[in-house]
Every structure is written in structure tokens, then in C-alpha cells.
N, C-alpha and C positions, 0 to 999 in steps of 0.2 A: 804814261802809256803812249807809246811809240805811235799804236795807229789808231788812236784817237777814241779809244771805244774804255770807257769806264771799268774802270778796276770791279767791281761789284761784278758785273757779267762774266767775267773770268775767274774770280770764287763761286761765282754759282757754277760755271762748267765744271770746276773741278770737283766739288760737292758731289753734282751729278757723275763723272764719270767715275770718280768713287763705287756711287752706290748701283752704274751699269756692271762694272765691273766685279763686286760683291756680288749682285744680285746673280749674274751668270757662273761665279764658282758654285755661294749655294744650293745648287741647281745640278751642281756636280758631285754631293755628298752622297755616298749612296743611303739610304735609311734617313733621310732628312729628319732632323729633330725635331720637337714642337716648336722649337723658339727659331729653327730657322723656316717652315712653314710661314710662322707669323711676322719674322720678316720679309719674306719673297712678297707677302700679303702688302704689306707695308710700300716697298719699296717699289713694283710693279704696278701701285696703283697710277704712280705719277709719276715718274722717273722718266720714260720715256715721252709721255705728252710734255713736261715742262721740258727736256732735253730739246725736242721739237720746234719747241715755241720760240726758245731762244736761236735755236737756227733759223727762224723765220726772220726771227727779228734782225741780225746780220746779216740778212740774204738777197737786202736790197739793190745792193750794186751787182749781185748774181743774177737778179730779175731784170733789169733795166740796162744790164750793161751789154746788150748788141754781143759782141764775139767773144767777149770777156764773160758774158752770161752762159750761151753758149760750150765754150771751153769750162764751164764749173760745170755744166750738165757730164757732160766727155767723160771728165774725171771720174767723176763719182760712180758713172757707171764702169769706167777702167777698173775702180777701186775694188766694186765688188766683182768685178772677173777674177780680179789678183785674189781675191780672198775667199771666193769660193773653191777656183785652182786650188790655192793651198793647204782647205781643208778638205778638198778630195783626194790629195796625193797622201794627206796624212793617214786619211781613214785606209787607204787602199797599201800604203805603207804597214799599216797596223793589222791586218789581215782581213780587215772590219768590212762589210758589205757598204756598199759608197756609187750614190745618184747623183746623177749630174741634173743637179737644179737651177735651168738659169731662167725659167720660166715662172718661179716659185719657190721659195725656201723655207721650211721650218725653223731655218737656223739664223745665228746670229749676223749672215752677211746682206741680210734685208735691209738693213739702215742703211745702205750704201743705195741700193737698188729703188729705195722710196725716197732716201736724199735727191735723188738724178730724178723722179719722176717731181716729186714737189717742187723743183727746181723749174722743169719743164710748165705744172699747172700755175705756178704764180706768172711765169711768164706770158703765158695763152690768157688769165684773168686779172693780170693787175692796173686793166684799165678801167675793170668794174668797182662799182662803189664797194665799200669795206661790209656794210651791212647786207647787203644782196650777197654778194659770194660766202661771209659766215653764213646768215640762214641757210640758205640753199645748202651748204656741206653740212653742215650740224640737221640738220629736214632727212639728208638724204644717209646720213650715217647711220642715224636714227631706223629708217626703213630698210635698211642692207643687212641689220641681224635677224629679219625674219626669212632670209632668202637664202635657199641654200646654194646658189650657186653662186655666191659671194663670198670667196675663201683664199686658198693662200695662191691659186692660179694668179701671176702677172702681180703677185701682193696686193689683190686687187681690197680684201678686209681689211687689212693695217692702212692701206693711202686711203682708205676711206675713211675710216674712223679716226684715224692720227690727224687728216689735212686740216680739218677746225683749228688745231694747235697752232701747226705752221703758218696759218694764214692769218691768223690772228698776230702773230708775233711780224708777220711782213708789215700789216697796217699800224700795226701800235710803232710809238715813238718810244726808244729806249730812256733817254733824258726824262721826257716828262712820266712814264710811267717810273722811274727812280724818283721824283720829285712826288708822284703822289705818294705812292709807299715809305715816302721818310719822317713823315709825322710821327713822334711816340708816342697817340694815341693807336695809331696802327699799328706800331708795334709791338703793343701790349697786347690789341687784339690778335695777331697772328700768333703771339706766343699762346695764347685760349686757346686756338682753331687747330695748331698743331698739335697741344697738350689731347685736346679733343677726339682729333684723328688720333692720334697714338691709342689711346684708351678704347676707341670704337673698335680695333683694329684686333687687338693687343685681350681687353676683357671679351669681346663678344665677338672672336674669331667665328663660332659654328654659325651665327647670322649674317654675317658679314661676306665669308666665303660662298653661303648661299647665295646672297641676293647679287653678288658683283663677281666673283671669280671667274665665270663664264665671261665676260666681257673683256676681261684680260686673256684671254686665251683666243688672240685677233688670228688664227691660220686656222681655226676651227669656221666650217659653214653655219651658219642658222643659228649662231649660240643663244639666242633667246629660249631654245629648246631647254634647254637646260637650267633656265630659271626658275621658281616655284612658281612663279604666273607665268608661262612664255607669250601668254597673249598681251601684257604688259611692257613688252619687253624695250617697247618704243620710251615709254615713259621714265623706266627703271637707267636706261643709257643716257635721258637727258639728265637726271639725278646724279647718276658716275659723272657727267661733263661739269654739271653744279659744280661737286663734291672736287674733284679733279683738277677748277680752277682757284676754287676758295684753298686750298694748301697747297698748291702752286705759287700763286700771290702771295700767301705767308711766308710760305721759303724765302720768296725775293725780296720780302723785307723786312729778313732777318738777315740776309747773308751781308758780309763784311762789306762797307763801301770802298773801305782802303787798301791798297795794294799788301798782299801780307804772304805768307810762303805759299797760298795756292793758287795767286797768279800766274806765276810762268806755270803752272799745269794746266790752266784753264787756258791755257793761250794753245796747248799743246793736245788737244782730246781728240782729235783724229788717228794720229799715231798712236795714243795708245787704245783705243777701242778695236783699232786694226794689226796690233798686235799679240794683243792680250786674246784673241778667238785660237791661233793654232795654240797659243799659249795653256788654254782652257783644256784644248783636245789632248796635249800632250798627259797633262795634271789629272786627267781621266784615265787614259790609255797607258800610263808607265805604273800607274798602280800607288800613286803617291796618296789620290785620294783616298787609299783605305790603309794603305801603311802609315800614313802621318797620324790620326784620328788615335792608331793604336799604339803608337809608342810618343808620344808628346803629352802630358798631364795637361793638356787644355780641352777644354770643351771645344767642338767640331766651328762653332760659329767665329770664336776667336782666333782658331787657326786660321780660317778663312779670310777673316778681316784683317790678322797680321800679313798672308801674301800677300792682300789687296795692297794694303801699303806700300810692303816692297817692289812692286808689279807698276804700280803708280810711279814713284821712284824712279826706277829704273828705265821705262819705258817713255818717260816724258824728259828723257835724258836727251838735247842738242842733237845727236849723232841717230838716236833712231827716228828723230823726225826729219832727220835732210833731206830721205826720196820724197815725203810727203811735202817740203818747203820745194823741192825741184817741180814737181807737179803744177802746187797751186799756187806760184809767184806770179804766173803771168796772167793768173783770172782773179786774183785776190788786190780788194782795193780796201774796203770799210775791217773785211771781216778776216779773223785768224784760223782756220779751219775750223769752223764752225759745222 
């Protein structure tokens, strides 16, 4: 590994930008099926916080690094200008009615816009202890689903609710948290914990989408509203944060330690999460997602997951991440576009 950062962290990105990338076609099906419902279920419960976490966790020389830290805020906030532009010239290209969101977005160019701002909060707090700053954001996540003006203005519900993730991955150690998770008795548990969540997920969708689905849906105000207790709602989001870290930590120590075909992708998840959105818009708008469903003898979720693949592929291909290697050479030290 060239810059120093463990092969394991670079199959898990890829894992992850996998299932970002799956997760936002099925989402593009129109009539979603049961079994893609109960994966969106699935994959939304965690996919972005452990995404997160792990950007926290390379994001140390972005904190600490004076001009270098700086110039990664720039970026990212550059990044999402480029990509909301380009998914408004799409929609406005397509005939489709199209808002200039740069204050707030429902859409996929949020990650960019709360990368720049997590960027910006590790660096205002990471001279406070690691326990004071979790509490305090996990306390105050907590009390922001009862508040309805707490919603997708300034992406002000997702940096709240998400930052627990990221800042947790700024203070943990990547080495020794790989060294605790490599025991096989750990291992055997994570494969319980995930077997577990699969099954929770999977058999008892109509309780599960109950109790937690509102809390996946971070651009909604007051979602505690929408829970079968909402007066609960404080308690029910520290259970999701439970629930969220214990199959998080199984993931990571399950995923491969050795370099194997999904590290150059994991090295590469910038470019393609920032490609693959006009790529979504167009998969929608040319008609493909309802012509392919009908003439291809596969069920809607396989079709979905063979683009993914390709789209992977393709996109994590040298040549389409060169703007994004010209951008982040000269603020990138520990981390690969993280």
C-alpha cells in the first residue's frame, strides 16, 4: 500500500461504495419490489454512517493539516457545486422542473456538502477530548428529531445525526481498532450479529420499518413524529446508534485484510459516487429503468446489481478519477479520497 493506510480500509470502501451505489439505483426502480424495499432497509440502515466513520478515520491530516486541511474543506465544497450544476443542467436538459439547492438538498450531492462541513467541525473541535465531543453530538442528535426546524436547510439533520460517525472515526486509531477486531472469536461473533441483522431486517420488515425507517429519512423535520411512540423518539435513535455501530464493527471485521480486486476501488470512491449521480439521473430520464425490467429475464434487483458492477468498473477506471487526483494532490497526505 503506497500511502500507508491498510488494505482492509480499502475493501471496506469498496464494499461500501458498492452498496451506496446499489442502494441509489434501487431507488430508481419504479414499483420497487419487496425484496428491493427490504434491501434499501438493509443497506440504508448503515451504509452511510460506517461510509462516514471511515472518512473520519482518514481525515486526520484534513483536520490538523493548517492549508492542507483548509484546501480539503475548498474541495469538497467545489465538489458539490460541480455536482449539483450538473444535475440541474440534466434535469433542466430533460424537460423536468429543476431547484437550485445550494442551501439544502434532498439529493445525492449532500455528501459532498457535509464532507466540507465535517471537515470544517473536526477542525473547530479536535482539540476537545474524544468523549466530551461524542456525547455532546450523540445528546444533541438525539434531541434534533423532536424539532421541526431541524431539516434538510444548510443539511442541518444529516451533519447532525451523521457527525457521531465521523467523529468517532477522527479519534479512533485505524491499526489498533484492526487489531482489536482480528481475533476469531470476533469474528465468529460478527458473522451472529450480521446473520441477526439480516433476519431482523429481512423476517420482520413491517416492525422494523416501523420503529427505525423515519430515522433514515435525515431531510425530513421532527421525524420522531412518525414513530409509534414519538415521545420516545430520543431513546428509539440511541438504539438505531446501538444497532448501527454493533453491524458496522462486524462489517469491519469481516472485510478482507489483504489487498485483493477491491482495493484499487476503495482507493478510488470519490470519483465514483460523483459520477455515478448524473449517471443515476440519466438511468431514470432515457427510460432505461423501465425498458430493461421488461425485456431482460431477470428480476429488477439483479439487473440493478449487474449495472452496479459495471458502473464500479468502469468508473473506478485511472482516467475518470484524474480531475479528482488533480484536485486532491495537494491536500491529500494519510488519506485517498476518502
Amino acid at each position: 500500500m503506497g500511502n500507508g493506510r491498510a488494505a482492509k480500509w480499502d475493501n471496506l470502501k469498496a464494499i461500501l461504495i458498492f452498496f451506496v451505489v446499489f442502494g441509489h439505483f434501487l431507488y430508481s426502480v419504479p414499483g420497487e419490489s419487496p425484496t428491493a424495499q427490504k434491501l434499501i432497509l438493509l443497506i440504508y440502515t448503515f451504509h452511510m454512517p460506517l461510509f462516514l466513520f471511515v472518512g473520519g478515520l482518514f481525515s486526520k491530516s484534513a483536520v490538523s493539516g493548517g492549508k492542507k486541511g483548509q484546501g480539503r474543506v475548498l474541495v469538497y465544497v467545489l465538489l458539490f457545486l460541480l455536482l449539483s450544476g450538473i444535475t440541474y443542467g440534466i434535469k433542466i436538459a430533460a424537460g423536468q422542473k429543476a431547484d437550485i439547492e445550494l442551501l439544502g438538498t434532498y439529493h445525492v450531492p449532500w455528501y459532498m456538502a457535509v464532507m466540507a462541513l465535517f471537515l470544517w467541525l473536526m477542525r473547530a473541535l479536535c482539540h476537545l477530548k474524544a468523549g466530551l465531543v461524542l456525547s455532546v453530538s450523540v445528546f444533541c442528535a438525539c434531541l434534533a428529531g423532536y424539532d421541526p426546524d431541524v431539516g434538510n436547510f444548510l443539511f442541518l439533520s444529516k451533519t447532525v445525526s451523521f457527525f457521531p460517525f465521523f467523529a468517532a472515526g477522527y479519534y479512533l486509531d485505524a491499526g489498533k481498532l484492526e487489531k482489536a477486531l482480528a481475533p476469531r472469536w470476533v469474528k465468529a461473533a460478527a458473522v451472529v450479529v450480521l446473520g441477526g441483522f439480516f433476519a431482523l431486517v429481512w423476517l420482520g420488515e413491517g416492525w422494523y420499518r416501523a420503529q427505525f425507517s423515519p430515522l433514515l429519512m435525515l431531510s425530513t423535520p421532527a421525524p420522531y413524529r412518525k414513530l409509534p411512540a414519538p415521545a420516545l423518539g430520543f431513546f428509539v435513535r440511541l438504539i438505531w446508534y446501538a444497532l448501527v455501530t454493533v453491524v458496522s464493527l462486524a462489517f469491519i471485521a469481516l472485510t478482507p485484510k489483504k489487498p485483493c480486486f477491491l482495493s484499487p476501488l476503495g482507493r478510488r470512491t470519490l470519483p465514483v459516487y460523483f459520477w455515478h449521480v448524473p449517471l443515476q439521473q440519466l438511468y431514470g430520464i432515457s427510460g432505461l429503468a423501465v425498458w430493461l425490467p421488461g425485456h431482460l429475464p431477470l428480476p429488477k434487483t439483479v439487473i440493478i446489481a449487474l449495472i452496479t458492477v459495471l458502473l464500479l468498473f468502469l468508473l473506478s477506471r485511472p482516467v475518470m478519477a484524474k480531475p479528482f487526483t488533480f484536485l486532491m494532490r495537494p491536500w491529500r497526505r494519510e488519506e485517498t479520497f476518502s
